[in-house]
C-alpha positions in Angstrom: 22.7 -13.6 -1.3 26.1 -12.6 -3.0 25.9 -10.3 -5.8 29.1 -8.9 -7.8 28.3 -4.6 -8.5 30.7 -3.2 -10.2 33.1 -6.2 -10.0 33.0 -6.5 -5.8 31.4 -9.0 -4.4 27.9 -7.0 -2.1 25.7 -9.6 0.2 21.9 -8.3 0.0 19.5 -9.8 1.6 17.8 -12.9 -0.4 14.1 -11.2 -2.5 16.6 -8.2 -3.3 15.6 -6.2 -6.6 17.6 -4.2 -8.6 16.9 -0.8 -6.7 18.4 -2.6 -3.7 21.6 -2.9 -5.3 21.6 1.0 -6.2 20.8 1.7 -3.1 23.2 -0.4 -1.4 26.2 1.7 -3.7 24.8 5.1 -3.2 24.6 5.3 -7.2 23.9 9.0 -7.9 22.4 9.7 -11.1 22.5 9.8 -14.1 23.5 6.2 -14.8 22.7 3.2 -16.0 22.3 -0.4 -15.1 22.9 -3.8 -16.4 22.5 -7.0 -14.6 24.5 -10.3 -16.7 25.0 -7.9 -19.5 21.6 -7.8 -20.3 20.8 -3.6 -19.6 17.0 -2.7 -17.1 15.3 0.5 -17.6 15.4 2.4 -14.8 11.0 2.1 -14.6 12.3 -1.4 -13.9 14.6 -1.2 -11.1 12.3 -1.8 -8.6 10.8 -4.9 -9.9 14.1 -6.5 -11.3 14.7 -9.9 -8.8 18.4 -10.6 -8.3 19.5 -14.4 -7.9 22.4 -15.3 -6.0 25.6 -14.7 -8.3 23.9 -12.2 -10.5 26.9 -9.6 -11.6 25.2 -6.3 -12.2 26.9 -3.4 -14.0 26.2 0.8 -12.6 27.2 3.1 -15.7 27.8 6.2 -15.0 28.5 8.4 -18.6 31.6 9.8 -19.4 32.1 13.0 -21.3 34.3 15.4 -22.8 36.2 16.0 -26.0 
């Protein structure tokens, strides 16, 4: 199935969860993850199905002054 991650288009294989699409960026923590704008706890990951076209979000916090 296509998925969009961070705004480029990823193929993963069809019954892919959440953690699959993590995994297939490497995401090293901390961040945080949204799929359609709606944001998954990170308890969730694992059992959060992705449908073909789902556009999911990896946030990764920004700091300083």
């Amino acid at each position: 199935m296509k998925v969009w991650i961070n705004q480029r288009e990823h193929e993963l294989p069809d019954g892919a969860t959440l953690a699959d699409a993590v995994a297939a960026i490497a995401a090293q923590p901390p961040f945080a993850a949204a799929v359609n704008t709606q944001f998954v706890p990170r308890t969730q990951y694992a059992a959060h199905p992705l449908r073909d076209g789902d556009r999911i979000e990896i946030i990764s916090p920004v700091t300083g002054g």
